[in-house]
SENU-197110 format. One record per residue (C-alpha): residue number from 1; x, y, z. Coordinates in steps of 0.5 Angstrom, whole numbers, plus 500, padded with zeros to 3 digits. Example, Ala and Ser with C-alpha at 12.3 -4.5 7.8 and 13.67 -1.06 7.14 Angstrom:
! residues 2
   num   east   north    up
     1    525     491   516
     2    527     498   514
END
This chain:
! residues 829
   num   east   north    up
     1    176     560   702
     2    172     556   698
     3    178     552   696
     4    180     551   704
     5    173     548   704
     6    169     554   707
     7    163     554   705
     8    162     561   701
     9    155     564   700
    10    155     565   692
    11    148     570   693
    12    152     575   694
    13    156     575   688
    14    150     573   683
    15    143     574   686
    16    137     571   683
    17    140     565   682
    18    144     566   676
    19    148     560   675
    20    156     564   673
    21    160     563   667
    22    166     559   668
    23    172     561   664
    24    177     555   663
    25    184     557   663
    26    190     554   659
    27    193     547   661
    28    198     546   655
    29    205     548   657
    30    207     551   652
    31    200     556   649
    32    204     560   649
    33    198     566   651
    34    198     570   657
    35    192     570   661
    36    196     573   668
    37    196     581   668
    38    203     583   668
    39    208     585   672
    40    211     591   674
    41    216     594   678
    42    212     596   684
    43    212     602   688
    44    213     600   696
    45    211     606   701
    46    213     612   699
    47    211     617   703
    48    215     614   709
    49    220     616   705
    50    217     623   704
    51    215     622   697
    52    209     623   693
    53    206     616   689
    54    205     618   681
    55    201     613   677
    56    206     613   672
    57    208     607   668
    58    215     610   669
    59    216     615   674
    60    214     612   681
    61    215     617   685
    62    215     625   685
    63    218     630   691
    64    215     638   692
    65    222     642   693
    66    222     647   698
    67    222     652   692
    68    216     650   689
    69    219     646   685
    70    219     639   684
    71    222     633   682
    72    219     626   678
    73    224     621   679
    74    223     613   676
    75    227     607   674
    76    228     606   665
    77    232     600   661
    78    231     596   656
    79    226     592   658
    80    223     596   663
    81    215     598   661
    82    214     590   659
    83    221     590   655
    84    217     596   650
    85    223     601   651
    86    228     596   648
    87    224     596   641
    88    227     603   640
    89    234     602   636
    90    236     607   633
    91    244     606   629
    92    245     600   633
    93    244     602   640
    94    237     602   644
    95    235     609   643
    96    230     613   650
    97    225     616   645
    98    225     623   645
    99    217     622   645
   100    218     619   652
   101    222     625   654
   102    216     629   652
   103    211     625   656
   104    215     626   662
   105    216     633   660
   106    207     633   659
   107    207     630   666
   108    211     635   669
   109    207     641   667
   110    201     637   669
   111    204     635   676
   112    205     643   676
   113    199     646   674
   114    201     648   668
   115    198     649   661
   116    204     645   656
   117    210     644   654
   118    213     652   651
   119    219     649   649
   120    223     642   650
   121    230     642   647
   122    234     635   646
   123    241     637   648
   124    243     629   648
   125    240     622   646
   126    238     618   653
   127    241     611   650
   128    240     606   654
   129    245     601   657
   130    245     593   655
   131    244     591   662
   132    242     594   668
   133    238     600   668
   134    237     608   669
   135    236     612   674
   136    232     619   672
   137    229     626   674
   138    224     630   671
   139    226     637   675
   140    222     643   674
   141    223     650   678
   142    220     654   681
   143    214     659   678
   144    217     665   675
   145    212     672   675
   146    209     670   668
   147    208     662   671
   148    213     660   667
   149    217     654   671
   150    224     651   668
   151    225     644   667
   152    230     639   666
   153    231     632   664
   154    236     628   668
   155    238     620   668
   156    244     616   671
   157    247     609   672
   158    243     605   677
   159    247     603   681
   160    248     605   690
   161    252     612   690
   162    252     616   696
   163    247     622   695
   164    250     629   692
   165    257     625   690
   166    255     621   684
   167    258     624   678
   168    254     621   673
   169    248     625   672
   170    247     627   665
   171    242     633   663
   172    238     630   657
   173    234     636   655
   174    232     643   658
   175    226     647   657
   176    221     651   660
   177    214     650   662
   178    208     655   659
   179    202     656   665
   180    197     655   661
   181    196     651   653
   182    202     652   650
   183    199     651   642
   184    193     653   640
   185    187     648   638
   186    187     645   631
   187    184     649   626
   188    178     647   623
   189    182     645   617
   190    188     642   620
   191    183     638   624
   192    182     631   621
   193    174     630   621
   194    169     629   617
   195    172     623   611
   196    178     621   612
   197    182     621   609
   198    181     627   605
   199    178     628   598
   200    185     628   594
   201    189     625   599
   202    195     620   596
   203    196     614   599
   204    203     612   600
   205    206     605   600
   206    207     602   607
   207    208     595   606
   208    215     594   607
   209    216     601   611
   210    219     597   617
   211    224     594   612
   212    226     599   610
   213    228     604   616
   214    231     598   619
   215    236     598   612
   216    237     605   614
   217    239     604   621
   218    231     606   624
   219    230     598   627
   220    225     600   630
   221    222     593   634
   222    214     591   634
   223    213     595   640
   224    214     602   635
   225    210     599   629
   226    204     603   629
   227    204     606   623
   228    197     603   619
   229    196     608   613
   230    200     614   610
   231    197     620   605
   232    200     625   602
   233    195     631   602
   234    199     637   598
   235    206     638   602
   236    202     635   609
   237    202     628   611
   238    197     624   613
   239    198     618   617
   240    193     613   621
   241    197     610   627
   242    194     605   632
   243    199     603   639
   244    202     596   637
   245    199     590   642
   246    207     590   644
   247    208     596   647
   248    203     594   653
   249    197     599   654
   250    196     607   655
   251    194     607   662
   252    197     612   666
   253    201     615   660
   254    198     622   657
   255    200     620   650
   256    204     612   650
   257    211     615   648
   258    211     609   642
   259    204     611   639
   260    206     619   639
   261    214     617   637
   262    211     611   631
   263    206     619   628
   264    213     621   627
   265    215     616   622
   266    211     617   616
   267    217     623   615
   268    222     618   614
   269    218     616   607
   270    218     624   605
   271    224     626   601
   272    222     634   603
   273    223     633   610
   274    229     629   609
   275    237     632   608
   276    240     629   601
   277    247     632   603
   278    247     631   610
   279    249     623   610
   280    247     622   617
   281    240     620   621
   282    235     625   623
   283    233     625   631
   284    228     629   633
   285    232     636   636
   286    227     642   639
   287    220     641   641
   288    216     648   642
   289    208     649   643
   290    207     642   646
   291    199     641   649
   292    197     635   651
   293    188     636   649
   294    186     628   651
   295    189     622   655
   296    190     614   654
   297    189     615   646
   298    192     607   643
   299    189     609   635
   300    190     616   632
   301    190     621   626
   302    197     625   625
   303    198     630   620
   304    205     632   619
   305    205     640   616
   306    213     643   614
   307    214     650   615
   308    221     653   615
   309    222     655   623
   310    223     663   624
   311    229     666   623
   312    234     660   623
   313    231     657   617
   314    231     650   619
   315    225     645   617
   316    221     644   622
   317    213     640   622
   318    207     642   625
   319    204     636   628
   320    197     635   630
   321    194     628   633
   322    187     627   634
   323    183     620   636
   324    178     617   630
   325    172     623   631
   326    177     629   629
   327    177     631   636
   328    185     633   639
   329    189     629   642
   330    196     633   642
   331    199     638   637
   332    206     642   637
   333    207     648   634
   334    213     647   631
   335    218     640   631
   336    225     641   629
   337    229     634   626
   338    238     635   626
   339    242     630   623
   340    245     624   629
   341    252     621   628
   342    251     614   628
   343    258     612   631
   344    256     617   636
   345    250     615   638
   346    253     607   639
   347    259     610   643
   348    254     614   648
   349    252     606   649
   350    259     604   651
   351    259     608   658
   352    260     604   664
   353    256     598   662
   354    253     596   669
   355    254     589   671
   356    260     587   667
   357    267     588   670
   358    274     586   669
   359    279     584   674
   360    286     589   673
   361    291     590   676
   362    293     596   680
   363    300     598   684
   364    298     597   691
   365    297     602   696
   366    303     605   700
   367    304     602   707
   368    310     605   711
   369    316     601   710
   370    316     593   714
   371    322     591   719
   372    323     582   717
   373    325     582   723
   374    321     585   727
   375    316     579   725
   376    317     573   730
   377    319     568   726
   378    319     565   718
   379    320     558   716
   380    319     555   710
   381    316     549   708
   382    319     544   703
   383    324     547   698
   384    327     553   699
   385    327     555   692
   386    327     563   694
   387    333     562   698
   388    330     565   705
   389    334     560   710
   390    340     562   707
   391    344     566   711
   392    343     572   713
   393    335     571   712
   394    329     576   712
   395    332     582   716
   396    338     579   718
   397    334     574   722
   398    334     567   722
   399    330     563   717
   400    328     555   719
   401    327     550   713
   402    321     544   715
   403    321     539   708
   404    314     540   710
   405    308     542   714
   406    309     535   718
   407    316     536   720
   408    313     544   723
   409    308     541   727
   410    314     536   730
   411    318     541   732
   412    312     545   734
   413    311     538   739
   414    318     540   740
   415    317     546   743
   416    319     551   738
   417    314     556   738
   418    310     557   731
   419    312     562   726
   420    309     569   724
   421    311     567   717
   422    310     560   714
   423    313     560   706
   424    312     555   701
   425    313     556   695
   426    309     551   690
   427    312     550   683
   428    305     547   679
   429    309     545   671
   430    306     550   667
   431    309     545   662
   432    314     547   656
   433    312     552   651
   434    310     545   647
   435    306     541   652
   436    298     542   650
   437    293     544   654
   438    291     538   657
   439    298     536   660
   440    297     543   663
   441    290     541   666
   442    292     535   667
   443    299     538   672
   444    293     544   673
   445    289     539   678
   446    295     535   681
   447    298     542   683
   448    290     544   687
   449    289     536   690
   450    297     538   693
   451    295     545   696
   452    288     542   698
   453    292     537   702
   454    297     543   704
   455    291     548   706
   456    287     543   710
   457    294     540   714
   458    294     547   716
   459    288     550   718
   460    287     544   722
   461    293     545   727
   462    291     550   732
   463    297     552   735
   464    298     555   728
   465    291     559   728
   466    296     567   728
   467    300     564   723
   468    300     566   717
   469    301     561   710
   470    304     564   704
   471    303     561   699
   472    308     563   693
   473    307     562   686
   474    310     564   679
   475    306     566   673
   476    299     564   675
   477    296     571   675
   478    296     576   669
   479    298     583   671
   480    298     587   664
   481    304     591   668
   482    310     592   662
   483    317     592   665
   484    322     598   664
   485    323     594   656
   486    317     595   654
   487    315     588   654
   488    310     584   659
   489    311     584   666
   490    308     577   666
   491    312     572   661
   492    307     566   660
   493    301     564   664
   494    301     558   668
   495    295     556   667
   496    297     550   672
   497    298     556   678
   498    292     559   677
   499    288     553   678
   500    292     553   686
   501    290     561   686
   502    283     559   684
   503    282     554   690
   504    286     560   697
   505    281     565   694
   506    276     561   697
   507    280     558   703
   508    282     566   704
   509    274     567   704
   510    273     561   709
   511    278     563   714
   512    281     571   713
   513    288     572   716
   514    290     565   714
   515    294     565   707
   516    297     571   703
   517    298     569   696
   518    304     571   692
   519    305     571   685
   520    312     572   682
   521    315     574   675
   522    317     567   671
   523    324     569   669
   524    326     573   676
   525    329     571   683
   526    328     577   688
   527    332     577   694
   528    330     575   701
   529    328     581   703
   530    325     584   698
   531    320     577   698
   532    319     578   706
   533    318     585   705
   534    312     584   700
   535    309     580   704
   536    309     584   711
   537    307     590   706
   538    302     586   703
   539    299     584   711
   540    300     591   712
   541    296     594   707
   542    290     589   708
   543    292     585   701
   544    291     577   701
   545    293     578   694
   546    299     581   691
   547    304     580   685
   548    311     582   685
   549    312     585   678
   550    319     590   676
   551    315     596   677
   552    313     594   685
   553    307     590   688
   554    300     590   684
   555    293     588   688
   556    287     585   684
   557    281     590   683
   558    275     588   680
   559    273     595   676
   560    267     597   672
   561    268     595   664
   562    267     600   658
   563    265     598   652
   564    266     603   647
   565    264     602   639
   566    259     596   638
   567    259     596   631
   568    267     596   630
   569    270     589   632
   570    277     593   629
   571    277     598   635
   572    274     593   641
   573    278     588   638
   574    271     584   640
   575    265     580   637
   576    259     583   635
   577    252     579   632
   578    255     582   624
   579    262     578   625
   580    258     571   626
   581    257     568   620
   582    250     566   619
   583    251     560   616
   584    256     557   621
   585    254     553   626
   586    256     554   634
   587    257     547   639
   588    255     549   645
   589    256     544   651
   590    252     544   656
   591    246     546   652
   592    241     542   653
   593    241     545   661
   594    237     551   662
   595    244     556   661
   596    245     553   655
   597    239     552   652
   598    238     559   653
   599    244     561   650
   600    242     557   644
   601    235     561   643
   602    239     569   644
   603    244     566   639
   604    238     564   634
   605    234     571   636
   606    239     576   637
   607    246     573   633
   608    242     570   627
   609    246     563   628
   610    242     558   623
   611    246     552   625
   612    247     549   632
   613    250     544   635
   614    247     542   642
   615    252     536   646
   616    250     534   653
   617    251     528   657
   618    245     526   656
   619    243     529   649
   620    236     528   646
   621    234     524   652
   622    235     530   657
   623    229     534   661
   624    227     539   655
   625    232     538   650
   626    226     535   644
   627    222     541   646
   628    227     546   646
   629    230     543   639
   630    223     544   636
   631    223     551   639
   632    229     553   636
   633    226     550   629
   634    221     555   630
   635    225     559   630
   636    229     557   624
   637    235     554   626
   638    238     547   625
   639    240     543   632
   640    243     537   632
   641    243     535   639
   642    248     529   641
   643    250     525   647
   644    258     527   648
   645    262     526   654
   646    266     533   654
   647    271     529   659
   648    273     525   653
   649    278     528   649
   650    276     523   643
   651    269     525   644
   652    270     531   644
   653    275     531   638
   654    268     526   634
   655    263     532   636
   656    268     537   632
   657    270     534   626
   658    262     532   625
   659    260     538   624
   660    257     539   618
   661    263     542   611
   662    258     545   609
   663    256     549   615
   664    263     550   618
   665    265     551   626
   666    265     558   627
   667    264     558   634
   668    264     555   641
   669    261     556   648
   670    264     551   653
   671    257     552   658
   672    258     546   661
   673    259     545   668
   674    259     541   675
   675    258     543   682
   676    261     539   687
   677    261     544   694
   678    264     543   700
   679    269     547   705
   680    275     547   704
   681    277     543   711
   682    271     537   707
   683    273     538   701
   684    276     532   697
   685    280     530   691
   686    275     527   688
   687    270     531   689
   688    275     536   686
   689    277     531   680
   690    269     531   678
   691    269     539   678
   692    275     540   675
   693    273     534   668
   694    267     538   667
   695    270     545   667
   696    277     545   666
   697    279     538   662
   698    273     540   658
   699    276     547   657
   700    282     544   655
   701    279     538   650
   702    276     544   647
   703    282     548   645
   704    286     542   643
   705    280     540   638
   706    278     547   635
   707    286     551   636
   708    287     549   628
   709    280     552   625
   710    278     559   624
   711    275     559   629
   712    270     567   631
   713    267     565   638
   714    271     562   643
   715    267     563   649
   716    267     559   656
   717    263     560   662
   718    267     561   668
   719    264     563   675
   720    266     569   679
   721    268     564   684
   722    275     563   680
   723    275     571   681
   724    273     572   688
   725    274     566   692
   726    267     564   694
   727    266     561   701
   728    264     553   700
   729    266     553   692
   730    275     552   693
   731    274     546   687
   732    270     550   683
   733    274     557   684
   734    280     552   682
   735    277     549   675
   736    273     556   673
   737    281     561   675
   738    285     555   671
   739    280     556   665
   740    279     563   665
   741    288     562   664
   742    287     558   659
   743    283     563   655
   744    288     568   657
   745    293     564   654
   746    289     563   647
   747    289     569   646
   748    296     571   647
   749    297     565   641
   750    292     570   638
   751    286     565   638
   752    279     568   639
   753    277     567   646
   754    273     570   653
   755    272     567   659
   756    265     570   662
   757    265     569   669
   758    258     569   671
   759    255     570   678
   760    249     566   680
   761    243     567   675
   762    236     568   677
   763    232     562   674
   764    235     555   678
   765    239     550   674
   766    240     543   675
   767    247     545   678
   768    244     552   683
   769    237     548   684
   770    239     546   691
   771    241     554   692
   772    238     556   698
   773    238     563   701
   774    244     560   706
   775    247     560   700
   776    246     567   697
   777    249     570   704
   778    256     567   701
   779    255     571   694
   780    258     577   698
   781    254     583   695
   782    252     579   688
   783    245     578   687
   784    242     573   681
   785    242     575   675
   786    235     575   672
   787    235     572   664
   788    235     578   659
   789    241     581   663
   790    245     576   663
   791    245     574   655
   792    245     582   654
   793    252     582   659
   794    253     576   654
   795    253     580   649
   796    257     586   651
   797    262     582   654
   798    263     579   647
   799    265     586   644
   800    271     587   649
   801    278     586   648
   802    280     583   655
   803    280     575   655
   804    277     576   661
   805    270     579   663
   806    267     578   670
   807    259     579   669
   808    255     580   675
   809    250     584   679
   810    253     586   685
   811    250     591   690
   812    255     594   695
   813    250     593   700
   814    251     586   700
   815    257     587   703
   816    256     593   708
   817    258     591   714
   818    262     585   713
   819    269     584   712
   820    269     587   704
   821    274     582   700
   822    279     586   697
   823    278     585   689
   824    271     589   691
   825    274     595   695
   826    275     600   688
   827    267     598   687
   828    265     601   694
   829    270     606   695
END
């Protein structure tokens, strides 16, 4: 109000008179202090939805069964809780804490009366995936006789699923619930009171702690660093461990999992609590006689006692965490470790990775058989290179021939009455084997201003508003389907085509039931009929896309992508972090914007890269770019940032053969790129032109000057719109379909390379700032991807094999009630 110019009466606020103190707030961009509580998921009204809030920093929400039970449920990922959980990584993969999972379980037997924790075993880690997030239950059962409740820990991919039909849920640990304390409180010679650390206590070097358990796998991160001080008091250990500033506050926590996963630490100094003939990590297995004596704790006394545990004879620790007084914060009776296979624990990563995707080809659903000449009538435009006119036609019918669209419209004038069916088969020159890639980009554009001039005459006569343009090409899509000899299904990529297949995508997405896109092998001629019958068998079964292969039709379907092994580049024929040398140097284009800024900040962190080249059109004089160098010299990196024309195959080729020898080019990511968006009935080929230069022609420059060095990254960011088809992106659908083609093509010359289609990103760039919420409803289910989501996709992409990797967050919501492309149907069915 007083900054509207209310008058306010301040008396109330501090009577007396007492003049207030002011607190003055940041005004340097780049303090880099925050000052603003942060924020955290929220929590709506739940209890509309028959559900009962928990002031719970991870679990939101919890619901009574009508057995007694109860159910805690909640949303983890790695960079949930503030981004703390994502510091927890264990053998490469970002690991749940099993501390976590025994908060939960603490919160659950508070939730429910109960005492503690009699028993928790782990059965398996709950690795957390590298984009999106987790959905997770606490379930406990209904009180036995003896109050005793069972409790289990569940977790899934967060994604839309219909309840009781997803078949993702993994149990994680089971246990049981004690109704009343589930240990005894420490004794008075466990306690640690009085001096601290004990008389005869020997301390234990810590400096270089951390170091050393990132060496052996443990990288943990500063949110789990906590361990200050450690001790040796007879076969005991003896710890001080403080909550790190990093993992955010205990608030809402019984114990802060990180501060309770950090008092376990100092084990790993121990060689008696360490197996010398086992050769794997140890992860925490079987927790029994858990209490909880005190809440909110952020700095404690642990002291970690070994026994042998009854009658398995395995080692376990008793464990005793009190606060700075001596008083008990938590105890366990008895700890069980067991060994964990690293290459297991990095699989279990490589589920379904949630966001990322790739585009298979699948054998089209069974539609009944097709009658050509039942249709009312076939033409075909210009050349007649499948022989449909010739005698006896589809079906025995009669076929015309128009040497274009201009002489259907005269006979249309003429009285003839439209045809179902209008055929034009567009060779665009996918070139010789010898022609390079920019006489392909170069054919590539001139095959799309040919199909926008086509599209646009036929869209705009509408006596031809129920006919349907089939629009037949040779090579331009990749099934991966193998013939009866083995070999590809495929022959060459036309990448010239792809470009075309790009630009209809988006034309079948303005204006449904108006193109069919037919895509033949290279090197076969099918008959007449057999064309005519997969294009009414592809009407038929819904499908504006199909190829026609040796095995039959195929249709596109985008699926879920599977990463399996991180560490292994030889089994995912991928990248990983470890396989970029250091001491080469990435050219990014496109980097002084905000995608490739950001991209050259992850490389740095999270790849290591200590060497970067940023070109831009307007280099060191673009907005933000000496910022971002001085970031990234922070950081350790050394940036060279140049003005270079990537349109220019010249400059590209000087921007190359700059880099310096001895920091030699390793790596490329080709981030730049111009929007130009029209519907495809206004677009021009100019503005196509424009689109294509900064995308397809720069692709293209870039393979020619990098196809003879070695090359470990090849990476182009391409847009889902070359996959999908967006509405008012034809031009840009076309340059991204004939780039993510040129990747494929390098990749069958057994040159690295991925094309990364990308949906739209969360934060606005200079080419998706004028992005309104007009724009997000043409995005067909596919909401902006936030930052760190999008540069963990990056990474995960790059460990895949396939050349092309679709990375968005799709929502079938988004798409419910609309007509759902057919590339999306095997995400919602």
């Amino acid at each position: 109000a007083f900054t509207a110019g209310v008058d306010v009466d301040w008396e109330a606020a501090f009577p007396g008179g007492s003049t207030p103190r002011t607190v003055d707030l940041p005004t340097y961009a780049f303090q880099r202090q925050r000052y603003w509580a942060t924020a955290t998921g929220g929590v709506g009204d739940v209890g509309a939805a028959g559900l009962q809030r928990v002031e719970h920093p991870l679990l939101r929400a919890a619901v009574g069964l009508a057995d007694g039970g109860l159910v805690l449920t909640g949303r983890v990922s790695a960079t949930s809780g503030d981004g703390w959980l994502g510091d927890h990584v264990v053998a490469g993969a970002s690991l749940m804490p099993g501390a976590a999972l025994v908060e939960w379980a603490l919160r659950a037997a508070d939730e429910t009366g109960c005492g503690g924790i009699e028993e928790l075993v782990l059965h398996m880690p709950l690795v957390l995936p590298e984009s999106g997030g987790l959905r997770v239950q606490i379930v406990v059962g209904g009180a036995a006789e003896d109050g005793r409740r069972e409790v289990r820990v569940h977790s899934r991919p967060d994604r839309d699923a219909g309840p009781g039909a997803d078949p993702d849920w993994v149990t994680h640990a089971e246990g049981v619930l004690s109704p009343s304390a589930a240990s005894a409180a420490p004794s008075a010679a466990e306690e640690p009171v009085g001096v601290w650390p004990p008389e005869g206590a020997k301390p234990l070097d810590v400096e270089d702690f951390y170091e050393h358990a990132a060496a052996a796998g443990y990288a943990y991160g500063p949110s789990f660093q906590g361990v200050r001080a450690v001790w040796r008091d007879g076969a005991d250990l003896l710890a001080e461990v403080a909550l790190p500033e990093a993992a955010g506050d205990a608030d809402g926590f019984g114990i802060h999992p990180a501060l309770l996963d950090a008092a376990l630490h100092p084990m790993l100094l121990a060689a008696d609590v360490e197996s010398a003939d086992d050769g794997g990590m140890r992860l925490p297995f079987a927790w029994n006689g858990v209490s909880l004596w005190a809440t909110e704790a952020t700095t404690v006394r642990v002291r970690l006692s070994p026994h042998q545990d009854g009658t398995a004879g395995e080692r376990g620790v008793r464990v005793v965490v009190a606060d700075g007084m001596g008083d008990p914060v938590l105890t366990v009776e008895s700890l069980t470790m067991r060994p964990a296979d690293p290459r297991q624990l990095r699989s279990m990563g490589g589920h379904g990775v949630d966001g990322l995707f790739t585009l298979d080809w699948i054998p089209m659903p069974d539609v009944p058989d097709a009658d050509a000449s039942a249709t009312m009538g076939w033409a075909v435009l210009g050349e007649d290179a499948l022989h449909l006119a010739e005698e006896p036609g589809p079906g025995g019918g009669g076929v015309v021939r128009h040497p274009g669209l201009e002489a259907l419209v005269a006979a249309l004038d003429d009285g003839t009455p439209p045809p179902a069916f209008a055929v034009t088969h567009l060779p665009a020159d996918g070139g010789s084997a010898e022609a390079g890639a920019v006489a392909r980009a170069a054919d590539g554009l001139a095959a799309v201003g040919r199909a926008l001039e086509l599209a646009q005459g036929w869209l705009a006569e509408p006596r031809l508003a129920d006919a349907r343009l089939v629009v037949v090409t040779r090579g331009a899509v990749s099934t991966g389907d193998p013939d009866e000899s083995g070999d590809s299904g495929d022959g060459e990529l036309n990448a010239a085509a792809a470009g075309l297949w790009g630009l209809l995508r988006s034309a079948q997405a303005e204006h449904p039931d108006r193109f069919v896109l037919l895509d033949l092998h290279q090197a076969t001629d099918p008959a007449a009929d057999g064309v005519a019958d997969a294009v009414l068998r592809a009407v038929r079964a819904d499908e504006p896309q199909v190829a026609l292969r040796t095995g039959g039709l195929m249709v596109p379907r985008l699926m879920r992508a599977r990463v399996t092994d991180s560490a292994d580049e030889t089994e995912s024929g991928g990248l990983t972090p470890a396989g970029l040398d250091p001491d080469g140097t990435v050219l990014i284009t496109g980097g002084t914007g905000l995608l490739g800024g950001l991209v050259a900040e992850h490389l740095v962190r999270t790849w290591q890269v200590k060497h970067l080249v940023l070109v831009s059109r307007r280099g060191s004089d673009a907005p933000g770019a000496p910022e971002l160098a001085e970031r990234l010299s922070d950081l350790g990196a050394q940036v060279r940032i140049a003005a270079v024309d990537v349109t220019d195959a010249d400059a590209v080729a000087d921007a190359v053969a700059g880099v310096d020898s001895a920091h030699p080019l390793t790596g490329v990511i080709h981030a730049a790129g111009l929007l130009d968006d029209a519907v495809v009935t206004s677009q021009t080929r100019e503005q196509v032109a424009r689109v294509w230069a900064a995308k397809a022609t720069a692709a293209a420059h870039l393979h020619t000057a990098t196809a003879d060095l070695p090359l470990r990254m090849f990476v182009t960011f391409s847009s889902a719109a070359g996959v999908v088809g967006n509405a008012g992106q034809a031009g840009y659908a076309a340059a991204n379909a004939f780039v993510d083609a040129l990747v494929a093509r390098r990749r069958a010359l057994g040159l690295p390379g991925t094309s990364l289609a990308w949906g739209l990103w969360e934060q606005a760039s200079e080419m998706t700032g004028h992005v309104g919420q007009a724009d997000l409803t043409r995005l067909r289910g596919m909401r902006p991807l936030a930052s760190e989501r999008g540069l963990a996709l990056l990474d995960a992409a790059c460990r895949c094999a396939n050349p092309l990797m679709v990375a968005v967050d799709f929502d079938p919501a988004g798409v419910a009630g609309e007509d759902l492309p057919a590339v999306l149907r095997g995400l919602v069915s």
